[in-house]
C-alpha positions in Angstrom: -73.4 1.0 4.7 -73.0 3.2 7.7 -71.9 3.0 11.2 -75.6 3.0 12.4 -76.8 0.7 10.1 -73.5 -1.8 10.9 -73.9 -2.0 14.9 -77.8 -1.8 14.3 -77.4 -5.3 12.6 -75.1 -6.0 15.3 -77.0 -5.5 18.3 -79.9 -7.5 16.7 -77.8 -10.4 15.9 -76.5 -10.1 19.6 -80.6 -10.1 20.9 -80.9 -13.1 18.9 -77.3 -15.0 19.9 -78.6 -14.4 23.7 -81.8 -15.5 23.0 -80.3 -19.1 21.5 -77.8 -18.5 24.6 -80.5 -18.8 27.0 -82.9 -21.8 25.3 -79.8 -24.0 25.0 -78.2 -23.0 28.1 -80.7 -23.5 30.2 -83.0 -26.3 28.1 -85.8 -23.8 28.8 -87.7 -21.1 27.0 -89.8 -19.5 30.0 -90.1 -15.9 30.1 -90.2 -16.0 26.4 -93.2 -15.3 24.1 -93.6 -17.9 21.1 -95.7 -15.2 19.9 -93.0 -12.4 19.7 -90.8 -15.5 18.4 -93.6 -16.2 15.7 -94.2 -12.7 14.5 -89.9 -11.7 14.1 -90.1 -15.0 11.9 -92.9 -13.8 9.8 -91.6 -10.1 9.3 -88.3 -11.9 8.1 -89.8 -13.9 5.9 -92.1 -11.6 4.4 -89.3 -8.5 4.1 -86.6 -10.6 2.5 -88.7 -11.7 -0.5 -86.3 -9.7 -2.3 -83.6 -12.7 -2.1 -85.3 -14.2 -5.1 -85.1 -11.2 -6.8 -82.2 -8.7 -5.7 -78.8 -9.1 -5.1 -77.5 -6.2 -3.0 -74.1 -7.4 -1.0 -73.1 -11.0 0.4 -73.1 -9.6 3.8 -76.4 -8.0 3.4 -77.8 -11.8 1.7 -75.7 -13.3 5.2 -77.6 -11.4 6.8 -81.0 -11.8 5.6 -80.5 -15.7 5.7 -79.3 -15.6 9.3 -82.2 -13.3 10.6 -84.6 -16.1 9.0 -82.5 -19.2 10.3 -82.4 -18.5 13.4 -86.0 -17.2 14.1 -87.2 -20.2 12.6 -84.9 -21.9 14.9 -86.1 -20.4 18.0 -89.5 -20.9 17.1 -88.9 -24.6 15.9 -87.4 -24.6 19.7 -90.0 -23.5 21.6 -92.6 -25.6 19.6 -91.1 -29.0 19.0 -87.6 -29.5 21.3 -88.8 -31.8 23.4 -87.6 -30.7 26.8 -87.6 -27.0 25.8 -91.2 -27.1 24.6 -92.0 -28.0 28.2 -91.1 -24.7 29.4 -92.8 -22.2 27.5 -95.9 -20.7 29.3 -98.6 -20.7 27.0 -101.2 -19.4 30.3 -99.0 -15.9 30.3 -98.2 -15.6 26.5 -102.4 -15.0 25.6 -101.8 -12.0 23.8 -104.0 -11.9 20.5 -101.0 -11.7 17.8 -103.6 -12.2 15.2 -105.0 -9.1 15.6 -101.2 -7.4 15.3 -100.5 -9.7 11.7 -104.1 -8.3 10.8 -103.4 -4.2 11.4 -100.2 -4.7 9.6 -101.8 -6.2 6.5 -104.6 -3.3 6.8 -101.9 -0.7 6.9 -99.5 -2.1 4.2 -102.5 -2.2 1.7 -103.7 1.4 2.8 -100.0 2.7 3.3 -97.2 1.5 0.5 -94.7 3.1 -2.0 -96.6 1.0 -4.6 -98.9 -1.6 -5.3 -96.6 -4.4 -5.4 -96.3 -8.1 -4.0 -92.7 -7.7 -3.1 -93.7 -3.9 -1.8 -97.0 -4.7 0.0 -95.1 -7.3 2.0 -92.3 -5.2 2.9 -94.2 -2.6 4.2 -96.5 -5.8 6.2 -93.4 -6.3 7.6 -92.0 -2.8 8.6 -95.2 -2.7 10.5 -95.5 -5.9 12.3 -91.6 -5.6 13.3 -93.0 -2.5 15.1 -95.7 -4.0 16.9 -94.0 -7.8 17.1 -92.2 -6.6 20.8 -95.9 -6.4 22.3 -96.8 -10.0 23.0 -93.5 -10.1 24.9 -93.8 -7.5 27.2 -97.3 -8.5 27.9 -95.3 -11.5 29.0 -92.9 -10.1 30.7 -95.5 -7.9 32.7 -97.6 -11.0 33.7 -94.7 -13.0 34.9 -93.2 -10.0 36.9 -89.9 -12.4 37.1 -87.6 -11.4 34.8 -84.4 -13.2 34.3 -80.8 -12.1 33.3 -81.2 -13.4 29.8 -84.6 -12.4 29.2 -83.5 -8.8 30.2 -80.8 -8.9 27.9 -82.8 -10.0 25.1 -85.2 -7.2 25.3 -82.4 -4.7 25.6 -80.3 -5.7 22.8 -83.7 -5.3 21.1 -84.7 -1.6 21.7 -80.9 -0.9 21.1 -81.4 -2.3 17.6 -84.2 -0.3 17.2 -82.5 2.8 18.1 -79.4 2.6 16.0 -81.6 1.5 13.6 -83.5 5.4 14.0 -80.1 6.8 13.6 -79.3 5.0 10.5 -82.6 6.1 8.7 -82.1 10.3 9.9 -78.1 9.4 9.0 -79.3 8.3 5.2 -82.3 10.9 4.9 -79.3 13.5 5.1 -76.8 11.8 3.5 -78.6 9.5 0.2 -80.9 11.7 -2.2 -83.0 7.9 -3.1 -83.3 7.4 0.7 -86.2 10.6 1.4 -88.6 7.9 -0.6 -88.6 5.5 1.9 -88.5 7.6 5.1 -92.2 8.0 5.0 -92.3 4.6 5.4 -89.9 4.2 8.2 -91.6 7.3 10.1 -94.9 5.8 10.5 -92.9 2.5 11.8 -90.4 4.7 14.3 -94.5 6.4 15.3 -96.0 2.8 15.7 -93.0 1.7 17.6 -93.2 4.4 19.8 -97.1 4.1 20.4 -96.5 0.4 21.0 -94.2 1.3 23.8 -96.3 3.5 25.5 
């Protein structure tokens, strides 16, 4: 593992620690998309398939099972706690997330390494983890409000995302075995970066 890969992780269990931060703080999920929530919590659960499978490192199995925790948590928070619940704004979080799961699929069967279950699902999810950050800004946009938590959130977000970048040119340079995949992480670095625009 490599420095970029290590405070990539990082940052993304920071953006998740002040998400939990602000729902239990606070008792309230406003300014938060259930949708965004929904999504993370699908492309974990779909990319980590390989824990029945593949052993790689205990932190890297840590990991995995703490990125699927606690997105189920959140979205078990915003759906059933009942005080929490209360707050989410379902008349600003409309976007059409079904339409995001949808493209992904599309593109993982049109765009994979190799027709596999375990493959076709971790390409689904490399895709939807690039478009999952849309029905939260839409939010975001609509509320025009946002708070100091919230902000946070997002930011700790796109910084895991951008060490993230660094990790993938860092092992296209440095790990023959890695050039394989990187066609698959540059059409997910180009989707982020259309999404964002």
């Amino acid at each position: 593992m490599n420095i970029f890969r290590f405070a990539g992780d990082m940052t993304h269990l920071i953006s998740i620690l002040v998400l939990l931060l602000k729902i239990y703080a606070t008792k309230s999920c406003s300014g938060i998309s259930l949708k965004t929530q929904e999504l993370y919590a699908l492309v974990f659960l779909t990319r980590y398939l390989d824990l029945f499978t593949d052993f790689i490192s205990v932190y890297n199995t840590i990991m995995k099972l703490v990125f699927i925790a606690s997105s189920l948590a959140i979205v078990w928070c915003m759906r059933m706690h009942r005080v929490v619940r209360r707050s989410y704004d379902k008349d600003l979080d409309t976007f059409r997330h079904y339409f995001l799961i949808l493209a992904s699929l599309i593109l993982a069967l049109l765009v994979h390494e190799k027709f596999t279950f375990q493959e076709i699902f971790w390409a689904f999810s490399i895709y939807l983890e690039a478009l999952a950050i849309l029905p939260q800004l839409v939010l975001l946009q609509r509320s025009g409000n946002v708070d100091n938590l919230t902000g946070q959130y997002v930011f700790f977000l796109g910084a895991y995302r951008a060490f993230y970048i660094l990790n993938w040119i860092y092992r296209y340079f440095t790990e023959q075995r890695f050039s394989r995949w990187i066609g698959e992480r540059l059409r997910a670095v180009l989707l982020v970066v259309f999404a964002y625009l």
